[in-house]
Backbone as a ProteinNet text record, in pm:
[ID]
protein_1_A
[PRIMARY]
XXXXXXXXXXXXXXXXXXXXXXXXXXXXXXXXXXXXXXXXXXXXXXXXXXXXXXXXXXXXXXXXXXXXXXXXXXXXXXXXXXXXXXXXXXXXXXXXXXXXX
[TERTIARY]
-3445	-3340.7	-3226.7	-3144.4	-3005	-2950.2	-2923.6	-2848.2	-2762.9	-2735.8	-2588.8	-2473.9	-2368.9	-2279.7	-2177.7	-2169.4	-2089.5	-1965.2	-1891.2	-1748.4	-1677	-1554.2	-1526.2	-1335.2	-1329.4	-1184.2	-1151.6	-1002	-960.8	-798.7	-814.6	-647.3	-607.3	-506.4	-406.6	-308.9	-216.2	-76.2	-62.7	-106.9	-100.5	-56.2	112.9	170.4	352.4	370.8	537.8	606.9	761.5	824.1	986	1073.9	1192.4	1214.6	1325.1	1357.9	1367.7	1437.5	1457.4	1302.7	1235.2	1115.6	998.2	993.1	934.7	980.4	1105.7	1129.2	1111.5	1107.6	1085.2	972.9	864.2	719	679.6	754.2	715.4	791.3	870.2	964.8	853.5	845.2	731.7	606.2	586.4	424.2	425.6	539.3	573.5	642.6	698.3	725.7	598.2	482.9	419.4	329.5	292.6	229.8	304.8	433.4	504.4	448.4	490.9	468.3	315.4	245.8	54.2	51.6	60.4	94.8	212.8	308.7	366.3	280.2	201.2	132.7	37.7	-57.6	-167.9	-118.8	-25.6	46.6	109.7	130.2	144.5	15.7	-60.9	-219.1	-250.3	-294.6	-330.3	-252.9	-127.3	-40.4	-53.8	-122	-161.4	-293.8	-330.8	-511.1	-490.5	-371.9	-301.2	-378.7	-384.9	-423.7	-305.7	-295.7	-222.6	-166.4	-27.6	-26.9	59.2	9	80	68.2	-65.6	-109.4	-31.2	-24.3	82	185	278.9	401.1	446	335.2	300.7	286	243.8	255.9	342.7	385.1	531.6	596	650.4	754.2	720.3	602.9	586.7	626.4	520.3	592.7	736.4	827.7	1007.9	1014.9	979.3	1032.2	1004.3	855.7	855.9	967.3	992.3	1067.4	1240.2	1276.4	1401.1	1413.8	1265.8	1261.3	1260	1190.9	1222.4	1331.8	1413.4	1560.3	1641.7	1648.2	1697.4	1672.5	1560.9	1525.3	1595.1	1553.2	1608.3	1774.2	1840.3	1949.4	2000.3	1931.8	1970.5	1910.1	1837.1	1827.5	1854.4	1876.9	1959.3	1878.8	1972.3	1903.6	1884.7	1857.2	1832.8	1697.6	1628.9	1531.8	1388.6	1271.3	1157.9	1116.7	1004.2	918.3	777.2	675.7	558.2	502.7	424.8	417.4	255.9	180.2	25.4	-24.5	-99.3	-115.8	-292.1	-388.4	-496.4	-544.4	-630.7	-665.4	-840.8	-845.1	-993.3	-1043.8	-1140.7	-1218	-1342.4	-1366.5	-1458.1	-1564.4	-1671.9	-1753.5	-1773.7	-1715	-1741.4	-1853.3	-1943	-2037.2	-1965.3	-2016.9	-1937.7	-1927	-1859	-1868.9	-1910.8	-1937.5	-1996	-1922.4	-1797	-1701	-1740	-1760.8	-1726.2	-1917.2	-2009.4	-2116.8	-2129.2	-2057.5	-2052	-1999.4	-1882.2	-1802.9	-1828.4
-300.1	-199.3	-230.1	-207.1	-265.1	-131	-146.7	-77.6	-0.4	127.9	216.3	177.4	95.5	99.6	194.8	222.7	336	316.6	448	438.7	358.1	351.8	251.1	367.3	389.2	420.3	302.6	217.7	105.6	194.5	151.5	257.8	74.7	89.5	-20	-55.5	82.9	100.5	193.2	214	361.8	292.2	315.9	247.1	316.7	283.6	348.9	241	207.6	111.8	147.3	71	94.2	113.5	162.9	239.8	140.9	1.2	-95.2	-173.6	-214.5	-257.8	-174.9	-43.9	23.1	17.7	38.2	-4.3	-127.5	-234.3	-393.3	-386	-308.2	-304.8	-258.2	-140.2	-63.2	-122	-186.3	-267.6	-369.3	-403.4	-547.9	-485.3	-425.7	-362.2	-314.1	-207	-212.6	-298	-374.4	-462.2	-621.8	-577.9	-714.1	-609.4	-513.8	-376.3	-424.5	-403.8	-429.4	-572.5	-660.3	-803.3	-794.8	-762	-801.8	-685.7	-581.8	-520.2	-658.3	-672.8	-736.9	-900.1	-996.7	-1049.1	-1041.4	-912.3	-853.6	-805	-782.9	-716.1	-815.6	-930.3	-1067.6	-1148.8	-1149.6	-1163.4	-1104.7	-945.9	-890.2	-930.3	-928.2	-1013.3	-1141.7	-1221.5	-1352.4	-1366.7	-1238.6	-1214.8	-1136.6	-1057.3	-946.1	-824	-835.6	-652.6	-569.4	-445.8	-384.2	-387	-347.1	-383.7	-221.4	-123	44.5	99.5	57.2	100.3	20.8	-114	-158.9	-102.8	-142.6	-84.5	81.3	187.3	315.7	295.3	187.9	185.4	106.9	-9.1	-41.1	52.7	105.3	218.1	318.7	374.3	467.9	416.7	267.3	190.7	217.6	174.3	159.4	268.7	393.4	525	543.4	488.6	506.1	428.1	346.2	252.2	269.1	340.4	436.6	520.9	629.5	682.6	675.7	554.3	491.9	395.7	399.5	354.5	476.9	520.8	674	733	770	809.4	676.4	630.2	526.3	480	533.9	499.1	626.4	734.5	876	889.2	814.7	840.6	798.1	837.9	783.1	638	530.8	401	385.3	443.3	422	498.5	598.4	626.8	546	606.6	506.1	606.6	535.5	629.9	569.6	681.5	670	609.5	521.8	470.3	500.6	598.3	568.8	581.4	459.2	459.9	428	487.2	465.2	475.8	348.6	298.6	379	414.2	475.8	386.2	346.9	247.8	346.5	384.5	447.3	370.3	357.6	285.1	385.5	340	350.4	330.2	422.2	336.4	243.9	165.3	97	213.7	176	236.3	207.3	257.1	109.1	44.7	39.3	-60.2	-217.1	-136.2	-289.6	-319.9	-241.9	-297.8	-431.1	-367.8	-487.9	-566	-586.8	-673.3	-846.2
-234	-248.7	-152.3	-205.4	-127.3	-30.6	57.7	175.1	151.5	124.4	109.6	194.6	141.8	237.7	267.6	464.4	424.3	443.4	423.1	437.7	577.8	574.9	691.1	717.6	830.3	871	941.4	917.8	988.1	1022.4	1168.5	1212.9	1211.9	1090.5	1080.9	1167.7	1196.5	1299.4	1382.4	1486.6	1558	1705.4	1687.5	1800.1	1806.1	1931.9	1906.6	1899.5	1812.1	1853.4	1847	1837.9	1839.1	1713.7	1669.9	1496.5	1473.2	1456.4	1413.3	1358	1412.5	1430	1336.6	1370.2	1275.3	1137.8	1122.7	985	950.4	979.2	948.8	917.6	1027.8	984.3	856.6	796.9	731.9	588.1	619.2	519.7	412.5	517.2	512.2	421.6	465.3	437.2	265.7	256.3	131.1	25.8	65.6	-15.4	-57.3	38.9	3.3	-73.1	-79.5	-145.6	-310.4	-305.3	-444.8	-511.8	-436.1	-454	-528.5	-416.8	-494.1	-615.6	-652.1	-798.7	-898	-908.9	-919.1	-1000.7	-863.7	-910.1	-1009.7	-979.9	-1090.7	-1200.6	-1209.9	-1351.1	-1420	-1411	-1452.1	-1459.8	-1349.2	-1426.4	-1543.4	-1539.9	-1600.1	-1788.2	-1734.6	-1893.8	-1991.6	-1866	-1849.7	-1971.6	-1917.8	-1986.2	-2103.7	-2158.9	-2220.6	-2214	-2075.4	-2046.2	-2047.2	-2086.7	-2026.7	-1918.5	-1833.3	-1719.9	-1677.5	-1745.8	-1733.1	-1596.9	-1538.4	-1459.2	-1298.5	-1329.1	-1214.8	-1220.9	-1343.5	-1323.6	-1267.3	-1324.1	-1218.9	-1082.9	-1013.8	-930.6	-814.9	-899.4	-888.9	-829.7	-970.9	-937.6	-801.7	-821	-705.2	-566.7	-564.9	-431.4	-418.8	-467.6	-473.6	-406.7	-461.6	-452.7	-274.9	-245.1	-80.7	-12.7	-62	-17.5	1.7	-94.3	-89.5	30.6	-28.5	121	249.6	278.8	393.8	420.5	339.2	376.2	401.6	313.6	351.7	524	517.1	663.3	779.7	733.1	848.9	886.3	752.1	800.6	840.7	848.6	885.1	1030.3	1091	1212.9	1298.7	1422.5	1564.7	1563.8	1615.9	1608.4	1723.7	1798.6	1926.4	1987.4	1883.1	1909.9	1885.9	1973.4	1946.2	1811	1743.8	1612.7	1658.3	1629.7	1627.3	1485.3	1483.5	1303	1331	1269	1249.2	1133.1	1082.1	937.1	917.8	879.4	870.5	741.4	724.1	561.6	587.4	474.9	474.4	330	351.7	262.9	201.4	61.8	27.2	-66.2	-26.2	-109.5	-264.7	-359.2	-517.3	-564.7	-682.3	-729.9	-878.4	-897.4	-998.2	-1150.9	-1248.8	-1324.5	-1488.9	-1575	-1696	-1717.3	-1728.7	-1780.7	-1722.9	-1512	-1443.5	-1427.7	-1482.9	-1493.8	-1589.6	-1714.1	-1876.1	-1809.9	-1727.6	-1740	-1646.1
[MASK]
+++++++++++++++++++++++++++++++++++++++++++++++++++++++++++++++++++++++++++++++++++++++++++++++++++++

C-alpha cells in the first residue's frame, strides 16, 4: 500500500524590496506563467485537443498583469513593497479520465 502523500505549503516570496524590483519580480513571474499556458495550448493543438481551457487562462493571467502595471505605475517609486506569495500544493486523487489515460 502506498503512502498518503500530504499536502505541502512552499512560501515562494516573502521578502521586502524596492517598487522597482518587486515589479520586475512579479513581471517575470507572470509572464513565464503566460508563456508555459501558451506552450501547452500549442501542445495541446499539436495533439488537437482543445486548448479553451489555456486560453481562459491566458487571458486571466494578462488581466493580473494589467493590474500590476496599473498599481505600479500609481505608486510612489520610491517606496519599498512587501511581496509574499505562498504556493500550496494539494495532493488530488486522480480522476477516471487520467486513470484510462
Amino acid at each position: 500500500m502506498k503512502n498518503q502523500n500530504p499536502d505541502l505549503d512552499l512560501q515562494l516570496i516573502n521578502s521586502t524590496f524596492d517598487a522597482k524590483d518587486a515589479f520586475e519580480i512579479l513581471i517575470d513571474l507572470l509572464d513565464h506563467k503566460i508563456n508555459f499556458h501558451k506552450c501547452k495550448q500549442l501542445s495541446n493543438e499539436l495533439r488537437l485537443i482543445e486548448g479553451e481551457q489555456a486560453e481562459a487562462r491566458i487571458a486571466a493571467l494578462k488581466e493580473e498583469k494589467k493590474k500590476l502595471i496599473s498599481f505600479y505605475k500609481q505608486m510612489d517609486q520610491s517606496q519599498k513593497v512587501h511581496v509574499n506569495s505562498l504556493v500550496q500544493l494539494e495532493v488530488m486523487q486522480p480522476s477516471s479520465e487520467t486513470e484510462n489515460a
